[in-house]
Every structure is written in C-alpha cells, then in structure tokens.
N, C-alpha and C positions, 0 to 999 in steps of 0.2 A: 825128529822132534819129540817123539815118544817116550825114548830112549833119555835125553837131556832133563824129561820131566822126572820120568824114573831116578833118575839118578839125585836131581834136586831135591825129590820129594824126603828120599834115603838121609841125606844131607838134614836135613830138618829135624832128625831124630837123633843125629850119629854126628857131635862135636870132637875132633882130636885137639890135640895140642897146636900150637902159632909157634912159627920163626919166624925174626924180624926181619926187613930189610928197607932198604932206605926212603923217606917220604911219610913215616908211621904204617907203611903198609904190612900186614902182619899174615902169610899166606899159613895157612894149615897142616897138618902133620898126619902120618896115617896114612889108610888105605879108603879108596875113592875119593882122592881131593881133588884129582883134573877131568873135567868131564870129557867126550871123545870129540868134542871139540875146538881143545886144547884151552877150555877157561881153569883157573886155579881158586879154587877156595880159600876166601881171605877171613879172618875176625876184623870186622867191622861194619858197625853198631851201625845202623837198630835193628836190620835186617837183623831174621834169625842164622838167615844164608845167601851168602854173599861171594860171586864167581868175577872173575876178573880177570882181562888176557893181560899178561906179561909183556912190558914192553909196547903196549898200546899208546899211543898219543892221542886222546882226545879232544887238544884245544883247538884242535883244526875245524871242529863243527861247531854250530851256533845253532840251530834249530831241529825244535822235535819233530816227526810225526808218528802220531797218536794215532794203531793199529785199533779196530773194534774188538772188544775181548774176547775171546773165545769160552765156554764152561762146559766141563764134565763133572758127571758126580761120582763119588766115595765108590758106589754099584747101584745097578739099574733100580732106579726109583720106580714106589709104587703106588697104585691108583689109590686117594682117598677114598673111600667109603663112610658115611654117616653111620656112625652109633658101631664100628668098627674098632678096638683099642690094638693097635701094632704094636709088638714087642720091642721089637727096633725100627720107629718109625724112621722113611726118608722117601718124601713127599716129590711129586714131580712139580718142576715149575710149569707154570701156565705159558703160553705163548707169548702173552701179555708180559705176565713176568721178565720173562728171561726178555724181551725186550726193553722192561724198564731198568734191570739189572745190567744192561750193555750202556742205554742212556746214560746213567747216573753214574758208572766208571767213567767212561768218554767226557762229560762234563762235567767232574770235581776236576780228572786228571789233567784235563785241558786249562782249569781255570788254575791248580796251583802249579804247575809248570811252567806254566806262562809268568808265574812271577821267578823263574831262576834268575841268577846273576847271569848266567852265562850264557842261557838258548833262551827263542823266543819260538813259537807256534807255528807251524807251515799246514797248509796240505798236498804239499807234494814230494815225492822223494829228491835227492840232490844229492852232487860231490860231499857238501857240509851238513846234512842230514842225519841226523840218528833217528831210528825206526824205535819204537815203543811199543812193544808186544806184548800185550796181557793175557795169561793164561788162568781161569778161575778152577781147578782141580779139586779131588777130594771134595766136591758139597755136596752136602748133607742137611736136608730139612728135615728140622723133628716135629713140627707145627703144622697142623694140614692146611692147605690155602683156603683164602678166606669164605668164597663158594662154598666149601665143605659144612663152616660154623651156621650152629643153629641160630636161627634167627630173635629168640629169646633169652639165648645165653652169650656171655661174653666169655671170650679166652683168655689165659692168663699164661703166662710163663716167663721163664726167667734168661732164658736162650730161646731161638730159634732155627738155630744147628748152627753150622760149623762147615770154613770154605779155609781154601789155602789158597795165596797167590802167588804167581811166578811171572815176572817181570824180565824182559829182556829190553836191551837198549845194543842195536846194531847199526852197521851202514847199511844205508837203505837204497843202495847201487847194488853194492856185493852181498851184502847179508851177515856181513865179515860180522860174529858176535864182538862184545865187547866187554858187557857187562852182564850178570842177572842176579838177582836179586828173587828169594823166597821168604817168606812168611805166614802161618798159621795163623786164627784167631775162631772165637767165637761170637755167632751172628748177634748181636747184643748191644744195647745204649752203654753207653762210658758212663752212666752212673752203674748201672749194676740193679740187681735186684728183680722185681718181679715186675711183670708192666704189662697192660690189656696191650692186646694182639691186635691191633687194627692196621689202615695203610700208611695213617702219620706214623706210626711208633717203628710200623718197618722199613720205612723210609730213610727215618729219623737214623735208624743204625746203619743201615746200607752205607747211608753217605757219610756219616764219621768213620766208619771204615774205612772209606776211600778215599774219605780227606787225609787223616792218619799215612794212609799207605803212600799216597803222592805226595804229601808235605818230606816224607824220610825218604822217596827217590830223588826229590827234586835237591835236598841238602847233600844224599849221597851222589848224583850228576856232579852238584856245583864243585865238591868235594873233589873228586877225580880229575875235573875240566882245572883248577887251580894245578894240579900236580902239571912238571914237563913231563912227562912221561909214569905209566905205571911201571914202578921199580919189578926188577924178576926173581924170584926166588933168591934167598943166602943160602948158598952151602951150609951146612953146618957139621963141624968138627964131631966126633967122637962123644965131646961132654956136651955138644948144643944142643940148643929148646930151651923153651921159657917154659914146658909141657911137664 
C-alpha cells in the first residue's frame, strides 16, 4: 500500500502525454503510468490523477462501502508551543481532531455517494460491493490548534496547510483494485482570502473539501459504471499520441 501511495503521490506532479482508446478513455504516455498493481493512468477530469484497471467491468456492482480514512502527514509534526514562531510550521492534530477529520470524510462521503445513479450505501462487504478507501497523505498544518491561541487574540490566515487525497474503489471480497483517484488541495474556504481561525471556519473548509472531492468520485464511479467495460490501451503506431 505504501508503495501505490508512492507512486500516486509521483503521479500528481509528473503528467505525460494520452492515447486514446475507445469509450473517451485517454490512458497516459511515459514512464510510471501502471502502478505494480497493474492500474493504468488515464486523463480524466477532475481528478488530478486518475488509475484504472483495463478491461474491468464495473456494472456488476451497485453498492459502496465506505472505509474509515486513514491520515499521515507531509513529516512528523511538531509540538505547538505559545509565543514559539516555526519556520516551517506543521502542527500535530489533536486526538480530538483527527477524530473529527475521520467523521466529517465518512459523512459528506456517505451522504454524496449515496446520491450516485448507479450504487447505493451498504455496510457490509459483498459479491457487488465496491470498497471505498481513503487515504489523507502529505498533511501539513501551518496554523497551531486552537488550544495553543491566546485567549485575547484572534488568528487570522489565509490557508491552514495543505492535505492530498487518494482514493481507491475495490472488490471488497478480493481487494481486486479498480480504480483510484488522487488529488492535492489547500486546507481553505472556496471563497479565498483571509478568515479568523476558529472551529466554524475550520469546519466550514474541511467539509467543502470533502464535498468537492466525493461529488467528483461519485460523477467519476457513475462515469465508469455507464461504460461496458474499461476499454485497454491502443497501440499506437510509430507517428501516435495526441502528446
């Protein structure tokens, strides 16, 4: 698993060129497009990275289940201290925390999935089951928790770091992968700009994050489950690529 995250994470930074093949599926060109796996790196939006087994038939399942997410950070995070300025701050979450950051993935991702066309919500694995594995990698807090803030001053900023997600969608009999999906972002409200640091406003971004990231799995599921099958790589000729 380690090793898939590695590789995803690489992928995120390092786009090649598409060849097409049939279905609009557009697999990638280059060096590290198939993980050891044997998933293929495709262009297709919105993800920033997008893996896909060749030849998969998806419409045989109908329902999710929705794995608790797992989170590692960027590199070991360090103890706040008052009246301390870190040069590159990256703050540990609270216990507390990283409990409400499991919640609040678990419950957006439950609630926009559950509106796909094609899968409805289980909790148990099956023959027609796809497992939904969330990976939160790479976090980085630059904002100390709130415990740290003085109690006469208010905090301001304009991010509060920065998480990357990796998404898989398997049988959840075999394990057999099928799909995963990664994405970067920074911890931040979709308006932008500068905003007091309290628990609404960090709430407030968590969960549009997570809406965001399951509203664009749940188009890219429905997406796939329409196709008969994921089409397999084209050869391509001597003058081929769109690259």
């Amino acid at each position: 698993m380690q090793r898939r995250r590695q590789c995803l994470l690489l992928a995120l930074f390092t786009l090649g060129c598409a060849q097409g093949s049939p279905g609009g599926v557009f697999y990638a060109g280059g060096n590290d497009t198939v993980t050891i796996d044997g998933l293929h790196r495709v262009d297709w939006e919105p993800f920033r990275v997008t893996y896909v087994k060749p030849g998969a038939d998806i419409r045989r399942y109908d329902r999710l289940l929705i794995d608790e997410i797992t989170i590692s950070y960027r590199k070991p995070p360090k103890s706040a201290r008052v009246g301390r300025v870190l040069v590159d701050p990256n703050y540990a979450l609270s216990e507390s925390g990283r409990e409400t950051l499991q919640r609040y993935y678990h419950e957006v991702f439950a609630r926009s999935l559950g509106n796909s066309q094609s899968f409805t919500i289980t909790d148990e694995p099956g023959p027609e089951v796809l497992r939904i594995s969330g990976h939160i990698i790479n976090l980085k807090i630059t904002v100390p928790p709130e415990r740290e803030h003085s109690a006469d001053n208010r905090y301001y900023a304009s991010t509060l770091g920065r998480l990357s997600l990796i998404a898989d969608a398997s049988d959840s009999m075999t394990g057999e992968p099928f799909l995963r999906v990664g994405h970067s972002r920074a911890i931040q409200s979709r308006a932008g700009g500068f905003y007091q640091v309290d628990p609404v406003s960090t709430s407030t971004a968590l969960l549009e994050i997570f809406d965001d990231w399951a509203q664009d799995l749940r188009r890219g599921l429905d997406r796939f489950h329409a196709l008969p099958r994921i089409p397999p790589p084209v050869e391509q000729g001597p003058a081929g690529g769109n690259g």
